[in-house]
C-alpha positions in Angstrom: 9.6 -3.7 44.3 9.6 -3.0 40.4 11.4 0.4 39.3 9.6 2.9 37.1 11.5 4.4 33.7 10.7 7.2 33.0 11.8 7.3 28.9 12.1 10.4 26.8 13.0 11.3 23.5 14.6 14.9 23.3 16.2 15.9 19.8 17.5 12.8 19.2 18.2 12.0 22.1 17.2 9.1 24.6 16.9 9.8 28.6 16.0 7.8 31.1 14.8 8.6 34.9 13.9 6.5 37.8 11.5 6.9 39.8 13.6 8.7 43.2 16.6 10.0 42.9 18.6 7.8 45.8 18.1 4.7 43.7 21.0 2.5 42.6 21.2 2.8 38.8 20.3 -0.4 36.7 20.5 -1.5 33.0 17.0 -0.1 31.7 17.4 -3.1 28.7 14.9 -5.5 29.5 12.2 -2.5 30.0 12.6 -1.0 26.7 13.6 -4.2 24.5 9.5 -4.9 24.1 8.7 -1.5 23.1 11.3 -1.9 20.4 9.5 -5.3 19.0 8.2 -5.0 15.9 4.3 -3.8 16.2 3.6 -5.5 13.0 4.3 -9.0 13.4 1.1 -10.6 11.5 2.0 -9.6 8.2 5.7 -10.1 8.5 5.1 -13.9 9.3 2.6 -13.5 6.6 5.2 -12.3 4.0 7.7 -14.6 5.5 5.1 -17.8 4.8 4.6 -16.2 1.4 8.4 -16.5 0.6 8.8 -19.6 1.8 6.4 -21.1 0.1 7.4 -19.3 -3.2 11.0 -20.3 -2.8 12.0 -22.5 -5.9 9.2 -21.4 -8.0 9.6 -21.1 -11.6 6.2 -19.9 -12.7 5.4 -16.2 -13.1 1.8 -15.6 -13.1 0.8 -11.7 -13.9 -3.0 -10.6 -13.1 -3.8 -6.9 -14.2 -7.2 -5.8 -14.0 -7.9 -2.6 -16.4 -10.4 -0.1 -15.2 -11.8 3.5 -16.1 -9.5 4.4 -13.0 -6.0 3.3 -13.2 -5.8 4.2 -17.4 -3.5 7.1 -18.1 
């Protein structure tokens, strides 16, 4: 039978519950390591496919586009 965590944050603070109180303590790791995954994971491959595939390169190419909104 799984155990439920029960996780809260309290002024900096992290706590931890089981479900019943007569249960033998365990290491709570593998519970909370995939909430702390990053969430964002497309666009960080993305950028990292973007650097690789930069790497090396000596060309700079600049593209403005000057508009009625971004003038000062």
């Amino acid at each position: 039978m799984g155990r439920n965590f029960y996780i809260q944050v309290d002024n900096d603070h992290l706590i931890i519950q089981t479900n019943r109180a007569d249960e033998e303590p365990s290491d709570p790791k593998k519970y909370l390591e995939d909430g702390c995954k990053p969430k964002c994971i497309k666009p960080f491959l993305s950028y990292q496919a973007c650097v690789k595939r930069i790497q090396g390169c000596t060309t700079i190419i600049l593209k403005t586009e000057i508009t009625g909104d971004n003038i000062l």
